[in-house]
C-alpha positions as CSV (number, residue, x, y, z in Angstrom):
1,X,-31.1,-98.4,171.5
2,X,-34.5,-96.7,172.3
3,X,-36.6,-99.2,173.1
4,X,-39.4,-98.0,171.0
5,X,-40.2,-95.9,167.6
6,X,-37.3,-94.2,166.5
7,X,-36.0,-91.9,163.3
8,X,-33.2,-91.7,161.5
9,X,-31.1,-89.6,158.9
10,X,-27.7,-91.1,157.8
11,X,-28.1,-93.7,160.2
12,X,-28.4,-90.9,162.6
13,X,-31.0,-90.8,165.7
14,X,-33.0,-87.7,165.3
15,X,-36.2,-88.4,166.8
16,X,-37.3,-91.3,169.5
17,X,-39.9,-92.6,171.7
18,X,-38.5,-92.0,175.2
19,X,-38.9,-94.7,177.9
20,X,-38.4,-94.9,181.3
21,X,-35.2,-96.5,182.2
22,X,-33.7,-96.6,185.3
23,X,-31.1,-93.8,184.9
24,X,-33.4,-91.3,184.1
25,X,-34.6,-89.1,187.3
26,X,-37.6,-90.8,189.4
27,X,-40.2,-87.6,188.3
28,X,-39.9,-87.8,184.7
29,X,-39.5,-91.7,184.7
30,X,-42.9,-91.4,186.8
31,X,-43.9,-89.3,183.5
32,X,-42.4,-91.5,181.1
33,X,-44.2,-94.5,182.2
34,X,-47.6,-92.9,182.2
35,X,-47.5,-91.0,179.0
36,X,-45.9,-91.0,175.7
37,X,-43.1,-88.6,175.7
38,X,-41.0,-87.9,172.7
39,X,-37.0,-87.3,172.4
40,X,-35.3,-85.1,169.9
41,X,-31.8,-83.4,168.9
42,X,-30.7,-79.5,169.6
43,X,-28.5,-77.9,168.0
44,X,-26.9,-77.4,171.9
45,X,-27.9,-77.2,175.3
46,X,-29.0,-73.7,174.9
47,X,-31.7,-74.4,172.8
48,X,-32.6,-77.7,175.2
49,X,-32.6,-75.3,178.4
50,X,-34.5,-72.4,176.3
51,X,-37.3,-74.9,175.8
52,X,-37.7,-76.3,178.7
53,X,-37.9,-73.0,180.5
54,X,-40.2,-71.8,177.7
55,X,-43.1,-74.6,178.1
56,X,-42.0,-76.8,181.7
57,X,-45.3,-78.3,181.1
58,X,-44.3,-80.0,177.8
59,X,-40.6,-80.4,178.1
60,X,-39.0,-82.1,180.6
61,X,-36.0,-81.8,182.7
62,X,-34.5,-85.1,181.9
63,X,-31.0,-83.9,180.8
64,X,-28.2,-86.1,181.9
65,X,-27.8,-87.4,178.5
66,X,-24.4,-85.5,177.5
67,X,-26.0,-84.7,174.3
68,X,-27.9,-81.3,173.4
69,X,-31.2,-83.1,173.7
70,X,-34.5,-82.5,174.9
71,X,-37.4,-84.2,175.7
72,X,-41.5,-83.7,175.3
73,X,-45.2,-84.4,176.2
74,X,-46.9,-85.3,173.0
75,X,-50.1,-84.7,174.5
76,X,-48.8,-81.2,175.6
77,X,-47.4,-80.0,172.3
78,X,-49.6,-78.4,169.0
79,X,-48.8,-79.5,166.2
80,X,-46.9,-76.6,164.5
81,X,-44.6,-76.8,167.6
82,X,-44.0,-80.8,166.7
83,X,-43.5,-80.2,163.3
84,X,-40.6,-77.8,164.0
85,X,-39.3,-79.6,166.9
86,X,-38.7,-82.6,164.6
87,X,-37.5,-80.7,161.4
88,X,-34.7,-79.1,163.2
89,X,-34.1,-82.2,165.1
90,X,-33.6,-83.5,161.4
91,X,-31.6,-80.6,160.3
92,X,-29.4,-80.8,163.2
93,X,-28.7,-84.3,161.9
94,X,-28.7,-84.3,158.5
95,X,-25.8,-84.1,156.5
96,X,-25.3,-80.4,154.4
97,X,-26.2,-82.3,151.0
98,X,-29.6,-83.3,152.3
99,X,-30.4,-80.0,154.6
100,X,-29.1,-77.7,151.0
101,X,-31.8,-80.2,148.9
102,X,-34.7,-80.0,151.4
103,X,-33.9,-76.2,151.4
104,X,-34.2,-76.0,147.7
105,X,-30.7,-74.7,147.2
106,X,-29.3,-75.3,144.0
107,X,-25.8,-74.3,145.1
């Protein structure tokens, strides 16, 4: 699994602690080791490439995963940022009943 903290919706990984294991890239397993770095879903890789070209200081470009994810410095990152990084993550997720509650819609 992770190897550290890790969320879940629907027994679904949505959130993680990232660690530095041997098939991730030297640089961000340099990174990884030194800091704590935070994994989440995307809704694709579009959204993973727009953010790591957005902030290249807090995201990093650890990508051979397969999976739209994405990667980020927690010391780098404000709080409203993290907040929306890990609701979409959720949302992305989530199955419709749950993302139609949290949304507060009735239909």
């Amino acid at each position: 699994m992770t190897g550290g903290a890790a969320w879940f919706v629907r027994r679904k990984l949505y959130a993680w602690q990232c660690h530095p294991w041997p098939s991730i890239p030297a640089e961000a397993r340099e990174i990884l080791a030194a800091e704590l770095v935070v994994g989440v879903k995307v809704a694709d890789e579009f959204d993973a490439l727009a953010l790591i070209d957005m902030a290249p200081d807090v995201f990093l470009r650890t990508t051979s995963w397969g999976e739209p994810k994405v990667a980020f410095r927690m010391a780098r990152i404000d709080g409203d940022h993290l907040a929306e990084l890990v609701t979409e993550a959720w949302r992305v997720q989530a199955p419709k009943y749950l993302r139609r509650e949290f949304d507060g819609d009735d239909a």
